[in-house]
N, C-alpha and C positions, 0 to 999 in steps of 0.2 A: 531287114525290118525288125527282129525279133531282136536281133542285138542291138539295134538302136535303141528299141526302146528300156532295154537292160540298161543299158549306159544311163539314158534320160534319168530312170528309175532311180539308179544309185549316187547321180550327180543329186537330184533332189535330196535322197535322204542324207548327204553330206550340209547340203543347205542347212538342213533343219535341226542336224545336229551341232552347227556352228550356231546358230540362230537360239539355238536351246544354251549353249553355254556363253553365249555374250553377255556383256558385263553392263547392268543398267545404266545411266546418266550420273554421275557422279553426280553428288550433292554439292550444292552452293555453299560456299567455302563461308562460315558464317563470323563476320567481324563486326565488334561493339567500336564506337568510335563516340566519345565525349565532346561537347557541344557545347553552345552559349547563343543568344540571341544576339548576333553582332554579323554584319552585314559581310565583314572578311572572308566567314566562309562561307559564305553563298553558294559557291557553284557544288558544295556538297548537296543542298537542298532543290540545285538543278538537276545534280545526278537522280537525284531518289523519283524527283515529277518527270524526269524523261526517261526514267529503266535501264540508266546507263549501269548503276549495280548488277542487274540480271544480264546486262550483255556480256559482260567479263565473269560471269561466273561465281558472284558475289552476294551473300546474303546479308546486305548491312544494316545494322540498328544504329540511326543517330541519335545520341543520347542525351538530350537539352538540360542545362542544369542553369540557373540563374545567375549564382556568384562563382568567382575562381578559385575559392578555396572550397568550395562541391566539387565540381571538377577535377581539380587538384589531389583532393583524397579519393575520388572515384579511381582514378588511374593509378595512382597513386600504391591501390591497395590491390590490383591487379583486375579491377571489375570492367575494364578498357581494355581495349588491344592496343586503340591507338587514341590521340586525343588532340583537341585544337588548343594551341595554349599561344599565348604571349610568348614571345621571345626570352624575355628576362626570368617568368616563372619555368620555363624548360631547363634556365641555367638555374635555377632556385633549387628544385627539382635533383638536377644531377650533380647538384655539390653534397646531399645529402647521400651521395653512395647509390640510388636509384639509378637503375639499369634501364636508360632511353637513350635514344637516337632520335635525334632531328633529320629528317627524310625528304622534307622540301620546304623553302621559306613560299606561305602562301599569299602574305599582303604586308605592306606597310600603305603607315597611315601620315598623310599630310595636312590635311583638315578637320581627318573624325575625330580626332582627340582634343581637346582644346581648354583650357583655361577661360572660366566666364567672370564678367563682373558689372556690375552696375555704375550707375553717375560717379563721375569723380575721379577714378581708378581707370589710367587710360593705358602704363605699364606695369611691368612685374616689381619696379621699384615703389608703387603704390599702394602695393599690399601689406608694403612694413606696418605692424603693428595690429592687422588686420585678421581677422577669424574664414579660412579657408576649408571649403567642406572637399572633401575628397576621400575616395577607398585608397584604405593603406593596402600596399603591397601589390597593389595591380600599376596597370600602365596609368593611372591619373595620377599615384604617387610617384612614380617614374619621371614622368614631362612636369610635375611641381618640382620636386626636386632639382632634375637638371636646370629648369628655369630659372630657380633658381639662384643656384652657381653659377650662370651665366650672370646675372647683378652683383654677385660678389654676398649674396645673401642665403640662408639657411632659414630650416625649422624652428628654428628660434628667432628669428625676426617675423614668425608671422604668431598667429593662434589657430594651429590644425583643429577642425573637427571632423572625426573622422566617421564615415559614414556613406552604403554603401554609392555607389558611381547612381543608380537609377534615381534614391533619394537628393541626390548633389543638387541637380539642377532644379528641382524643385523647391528645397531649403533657400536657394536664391531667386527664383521668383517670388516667393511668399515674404521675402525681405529677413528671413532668418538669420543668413549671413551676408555680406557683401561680394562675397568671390567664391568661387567653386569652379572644380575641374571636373570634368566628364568627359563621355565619348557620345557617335552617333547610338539612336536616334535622339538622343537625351537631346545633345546640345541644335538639334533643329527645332524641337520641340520649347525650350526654353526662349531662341531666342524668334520665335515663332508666338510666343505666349506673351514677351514683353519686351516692346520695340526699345523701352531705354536700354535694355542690358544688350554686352557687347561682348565681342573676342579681343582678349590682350593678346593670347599665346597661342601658336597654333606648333603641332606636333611635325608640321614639317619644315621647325627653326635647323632642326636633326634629322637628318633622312634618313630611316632605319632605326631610330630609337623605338619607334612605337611600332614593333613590326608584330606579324602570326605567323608561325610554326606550325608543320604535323607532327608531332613526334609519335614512334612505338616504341612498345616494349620489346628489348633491343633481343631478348632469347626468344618472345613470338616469333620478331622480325627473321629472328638466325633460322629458324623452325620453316618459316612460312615465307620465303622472299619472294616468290613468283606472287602472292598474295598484295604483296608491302607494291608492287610495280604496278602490278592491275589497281591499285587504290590510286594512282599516280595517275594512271593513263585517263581513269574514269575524271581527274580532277581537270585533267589538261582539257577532254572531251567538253565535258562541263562547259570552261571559259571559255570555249572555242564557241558552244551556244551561246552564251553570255555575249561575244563582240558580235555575234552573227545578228541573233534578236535581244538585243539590248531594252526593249520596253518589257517584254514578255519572260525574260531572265528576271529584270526586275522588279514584276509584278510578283513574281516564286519566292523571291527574297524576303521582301518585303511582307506576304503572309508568312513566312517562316520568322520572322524575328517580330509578327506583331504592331507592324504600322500600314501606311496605306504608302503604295508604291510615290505620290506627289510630294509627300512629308520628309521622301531620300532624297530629293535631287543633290540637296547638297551634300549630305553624307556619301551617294558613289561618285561623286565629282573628289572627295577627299580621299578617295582609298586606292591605293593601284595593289592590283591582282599580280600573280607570279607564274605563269606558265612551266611546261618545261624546258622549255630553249631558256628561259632567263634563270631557270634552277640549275642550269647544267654550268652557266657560268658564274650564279649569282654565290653556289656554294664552293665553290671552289675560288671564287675573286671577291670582290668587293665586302660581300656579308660574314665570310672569314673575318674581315678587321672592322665590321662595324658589329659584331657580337659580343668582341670584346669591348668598343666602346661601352655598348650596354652592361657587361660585368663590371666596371668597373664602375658606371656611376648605381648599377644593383648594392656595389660592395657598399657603394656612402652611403645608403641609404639605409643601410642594416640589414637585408635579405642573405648576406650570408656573412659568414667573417673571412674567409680565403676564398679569392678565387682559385675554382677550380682547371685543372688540365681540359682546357676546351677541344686539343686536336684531334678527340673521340669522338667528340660529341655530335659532331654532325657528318654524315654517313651520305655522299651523293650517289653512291654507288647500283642506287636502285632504279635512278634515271635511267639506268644500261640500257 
């Protein structure tokens, strides 16, 4: 009996000496990710209203910024880990020597991007001569431009006024210009405001031109990869709620970007989301050679003067 309880005794104080040197709960791995009110990355703003960040271990700050060149220099200057960009400003981006990786394509857009215009102007050959409001250097410069080199026509058959994607659609309801390109919610919003104005162009003449990217900073990434996967899983998580409650994903979106969930219908009818079963194939097949589509028609546009070495640039390897 007396030995037993010797044992009991000294198995305890082993307890409490293990107990005494165990290692608190690791801290949440804390990642700044740059933002924009655009409906694309939505299921980022599922992750945050369902706690899908604290389930992997993740301390994330989304960091909303208005235009894409905030963004752009936000990450840019290393105040990001990782960022939501367009496609073509990712290539913008890493032709300038900037050290990023594209890590998963997260949308392309068929509808949300679109070219507006009033009475009269029923194609893109209608615009010759014409005053077209659009932000340079994002995707409305992007889908103008290709558009139109698809007529055989350039910048110089129209009269650009450039200005940015939120003010576009408004400059053409108040009758300031005749045509304008924009994205969701602008363009529900516009032609929800005036039933004469219409879509000539819509962004899925091109499938994958008007796409979104995650990219990080490719020495965080190297640093931090079990991090760069958990960002991944929580994204996949996300769209899995997204197709499961499709009204109540959209209601989260939709206060995150600032409209009321009735005012999307047609903007998430125009957007398809990217999972990771479609990243595992989409980066390693098809969006390989539609990246470069988009480099090259970035080059006519003037975003950069050489295209850069793309076979770097995008890294599926975190899908593992």
């Amino acid at each position: 009996m007396k030995k037993s309880i010797t044992i009991l005794l000294a198995a305890m104080l082993v307890l409490l000496a293990l107990a005494g040197c165990s290692k608190t709960p690791a801290e949440a791995q804390k990642v700044r990710i740059g933002t924009q009110p655009w409906i694309g990355y939505g299921p980022w703003w599922i992750a945050q209203d369902q706690g899908l960040f604290k389930k992997y271990g993740l301390d994330v700050e989304l960091v909303d910024f208005v235009e894409d060149k905030e963004v752009n220099a936000a990450f840019a200057s290393g105040e990001m880990n990782a960022a939501n960009l367009a496609t073509h400003t990712a290539i913008k981006l890493y032709s300038t020597g900037l050290g990023l990786k594209v890590v998963m394509l997260e949308d392309t857009s068929t509808k949300a991007d679109a070219i507006l215009a009033g009475e009269g102007i029923k194609s893109i050959t209608d615009l010759k001569g014409k005053s077209v409001a659009y932000e340079e250097g994002t995707t409305s410069d992007l889908l103008l431009n290709y558009a139109l080199s698809q007529s055989g026509m350039s910048l110089t058959d129209i009269k650009p006024v450039p200005m940015p994607a939120s003010d576009a659609g408004t400059a053409l309801m108040t009758g300031n210009v005749p045509a304008a390109v924009t994205y969701e919610p602008y363009i529900s919003e516009v032609l929800k405001g005036d039933s004469k104005l219409s879509v000539i162009y819509e962004a899925g003449e091109k499938p994958g031109l008007i796409s979104d990217v995650l990219v990080v900073n490719a020495k965080w990434a190297e640093a931090n990869p079990e991090t760069v996967s958990k960002l991944l899983k929580v994204w996949d998580e996300a769209l899995d709620y997204y197709k499961k409650n499709p009204t109540a994903a959209q209601a989260i979106i939709a206060k995150a970007v600032g409209s009321a969930p009735e005012d999307l219908v047609t903007a998430f009818d125009g957007v398809q989301y990217y999972g990771a079963a479609d990243n595992k194939t989409a980066l390693t097949g098809t969006f390989a050679t539609t990246i470069q589509d988009v480099a090259k028609v970035s080059k006519s546009i003037g975003l950069f003067d050489t295209i850069p070495d793309l076979s770097k640039l995008v890294d599926a390897s975190y899908l593992k």
